[in-house]
C-alpha positions, 0 to 999 in steps of 0.5 A, spaced: 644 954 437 651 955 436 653 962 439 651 959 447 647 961 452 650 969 456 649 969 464 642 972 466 639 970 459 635 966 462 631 971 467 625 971 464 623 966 457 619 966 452 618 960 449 616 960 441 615 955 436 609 951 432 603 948 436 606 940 437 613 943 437 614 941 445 613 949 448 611 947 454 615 942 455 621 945 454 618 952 458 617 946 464 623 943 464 627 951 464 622 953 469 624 947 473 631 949 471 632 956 473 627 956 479 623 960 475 615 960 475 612 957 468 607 960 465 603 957 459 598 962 455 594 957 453 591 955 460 591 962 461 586 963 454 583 958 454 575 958 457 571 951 458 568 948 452 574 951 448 572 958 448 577 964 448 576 968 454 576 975 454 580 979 451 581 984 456 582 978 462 586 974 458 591 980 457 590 982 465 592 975 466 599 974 461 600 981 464 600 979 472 603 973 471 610 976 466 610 982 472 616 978 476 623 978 476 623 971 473 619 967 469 619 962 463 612 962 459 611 958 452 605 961 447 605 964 440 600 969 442 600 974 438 595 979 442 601 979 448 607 980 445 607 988 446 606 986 454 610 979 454 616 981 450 619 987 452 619 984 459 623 978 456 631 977 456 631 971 451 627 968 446 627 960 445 624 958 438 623 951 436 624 951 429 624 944 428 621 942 421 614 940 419 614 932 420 617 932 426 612 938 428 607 934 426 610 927 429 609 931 435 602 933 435 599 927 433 602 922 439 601 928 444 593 928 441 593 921 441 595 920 448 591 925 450 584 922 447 586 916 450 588 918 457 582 923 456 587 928 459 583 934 462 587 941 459 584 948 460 578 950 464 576 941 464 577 941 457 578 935 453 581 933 446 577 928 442 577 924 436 571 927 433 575 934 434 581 931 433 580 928 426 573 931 424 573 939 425 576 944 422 577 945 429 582 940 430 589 941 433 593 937 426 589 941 422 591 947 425 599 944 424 599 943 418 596 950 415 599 955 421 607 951 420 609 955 414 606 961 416 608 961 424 616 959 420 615 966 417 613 970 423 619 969 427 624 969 422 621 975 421 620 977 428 627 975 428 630 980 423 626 986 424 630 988 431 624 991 434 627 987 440 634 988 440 635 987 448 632 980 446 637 974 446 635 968 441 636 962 441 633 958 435 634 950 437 632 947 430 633 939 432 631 936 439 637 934 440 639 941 440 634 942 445 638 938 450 644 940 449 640 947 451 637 944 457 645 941 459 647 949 458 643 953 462 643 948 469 650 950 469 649 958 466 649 963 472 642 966 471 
């Protein structure tokens, strides 16, 4: 992390990173923190059976749940950024490596199948879907980490969100201390 966190950074957050790197975790705990409502993009794409719901609605939505003074949401969605973003004081990106990444996302994937956990809209993950189908959560880690690590660096280096605090957390530990931080930054 390195520079530390600036008063009222953390109004509202976007929390970024490869799928299984702990966005929503981390987005809870900050919420959690900061007193700010948590909102996680995926809830708000995902339609029953896995379907995307539309754009226009998925796009009203993220837009009406980042309309307040405070909020913390995690999600890489590109089709947001030009709506979520601007109104964002601070960036947290999760760049922890690829085997730490993929550790992450087969245990969450596992408990989930075990536990028959319901996520968005009463969807749940399966093994057939987590190990058969191209459709599968793993598959998608391993052919979208290199590809989400060059998005943000670039993102990142562009300037096109000057007014944006980054905060790049590149070990778990790191995102501990980071937690620690902002209990006791003033918002």
């Amino acid at each position: 992390m390195g520079e530390g966190l600036a008063p009222g950074t953390l109004r509202r957050v976007v929390v970024v990173g490869c799928s299984g790197s702990g966005k929503t975790t981390l987005a809870h705990q900050l919420a959690a923190i900061t007193g700010a409502p948590h909102v996680e993009l995926d809830a708000l794409y995902w339609g029953p059976e896995w379907q995307p719901r539309p754009a226009a609605a998925f796009l009203h939505d993220a837009d009406a749940a980042t309309a307040g003074e405070r909020w913390v949401v995690d999600g890489n969605y590109r089709q947001t950024r030009d709506v979520v973003w601007p109104r964002a004081t601070a960036i947290v990106w999760l760049n922890f490596g690829f085997p730490t990444v993929f550790a992450r996302a087969l245990r969450r994937t596992l408990r989930r199948v075990a536990m028959q956990e319901r996520l968005f809209a009463g969807n749940r993950e399966t093994l057939w879907r987590t190990f058969a189908t191209r459709e599968s959560l793993l598959w998608w880690v391993i052919t979208s980490y290199r590809r989400r690590m060059r998005e943000f660096r670039a993102l990142r280096a562009s300037g096109a969100y000057p007014v944006l605090a980054w905060y790049e957390l590149t070990r778990p530990r790191e995102t501990a201390r980071f937690l620690a931080e902002a209990s006791t930054t003033p918002l």
